[in-house]
N, C-alpha and C positions, 0 to 999 in steps of 0.2 A: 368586492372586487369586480369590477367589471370588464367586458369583454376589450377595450382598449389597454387598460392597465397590463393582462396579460399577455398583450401582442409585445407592448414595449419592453416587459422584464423579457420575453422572448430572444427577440432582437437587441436586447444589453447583453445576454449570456450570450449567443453568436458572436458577436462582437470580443468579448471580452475573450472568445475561447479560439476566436480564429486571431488576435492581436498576440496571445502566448505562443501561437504556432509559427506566425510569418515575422515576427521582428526579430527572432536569433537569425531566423536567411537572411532578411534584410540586413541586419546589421553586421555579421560575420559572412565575410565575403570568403575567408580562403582556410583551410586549416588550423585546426587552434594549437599554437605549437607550447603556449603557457601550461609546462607541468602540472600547477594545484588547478588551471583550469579544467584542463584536461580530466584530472583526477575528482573534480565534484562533479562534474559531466557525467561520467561514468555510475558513482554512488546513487543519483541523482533518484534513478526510479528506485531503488532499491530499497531508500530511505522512504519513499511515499508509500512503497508499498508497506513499509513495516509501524509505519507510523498510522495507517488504515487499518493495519490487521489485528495488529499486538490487543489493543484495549479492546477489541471487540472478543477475540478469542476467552477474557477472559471474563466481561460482563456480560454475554449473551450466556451463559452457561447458568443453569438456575443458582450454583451456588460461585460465587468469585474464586474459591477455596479452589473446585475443582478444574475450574480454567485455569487457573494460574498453574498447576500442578500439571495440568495438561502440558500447559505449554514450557513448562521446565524438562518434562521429558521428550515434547517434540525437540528440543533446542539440543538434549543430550542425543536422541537417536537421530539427528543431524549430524552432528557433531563426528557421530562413528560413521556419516559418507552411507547411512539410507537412504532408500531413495523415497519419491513425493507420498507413493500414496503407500509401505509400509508407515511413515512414520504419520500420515494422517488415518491411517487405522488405530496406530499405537493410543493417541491421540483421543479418540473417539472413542476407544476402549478405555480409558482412565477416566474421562471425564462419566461414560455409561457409569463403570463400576461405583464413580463416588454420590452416584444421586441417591 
């Protein structure tokens, strides 16, 4: 690879990341009043984020067993309205315990 090749994937990812930012302004001029648009709008990070997080939580962990288990009990001490960092204590304590 040489030192041109890298400017240009450079300048394609610029590209590519400032066109995802400026064509919802350009193209939506005034309030989105479309309900289910409205409503994917909203989900929209929610979903990237858990779609980034999930598999990682549970193949970075030496064994899959203990991630997944992890993240069944992050999901339940969520579920009871913990807050961030007890349940990523809770979290890090089940996955320690199981190695």
């Amino acid at each position: 690879m040489n030192q041109y090749s890298i400017v240009v994937y450079i300048l394609i990812a610029i590209l590519v990341t400032n066109l995802i930012r400026v064509l919802p302004m350009v193209l939506i001029k005034g309030p989105v009043k479309n309900r289910f648009v409205r409503s994917f709008l909203y989900y929209v990070p929610y979903v990237t984020l858990a779609v980034m997080t999930f598999p990682d939580m549970v193949l970075t962990t030496p064994t899959p067993l203990s991630g997944f288990l992890a993240l069944l009990a992050g999901i339940v001490a969520a579920w009871f309205r913990l807050g961030l960092f007890p349940v990523a204590v809770i979290c890090c304590t089940i996955v320690y315990l199981l190695l």
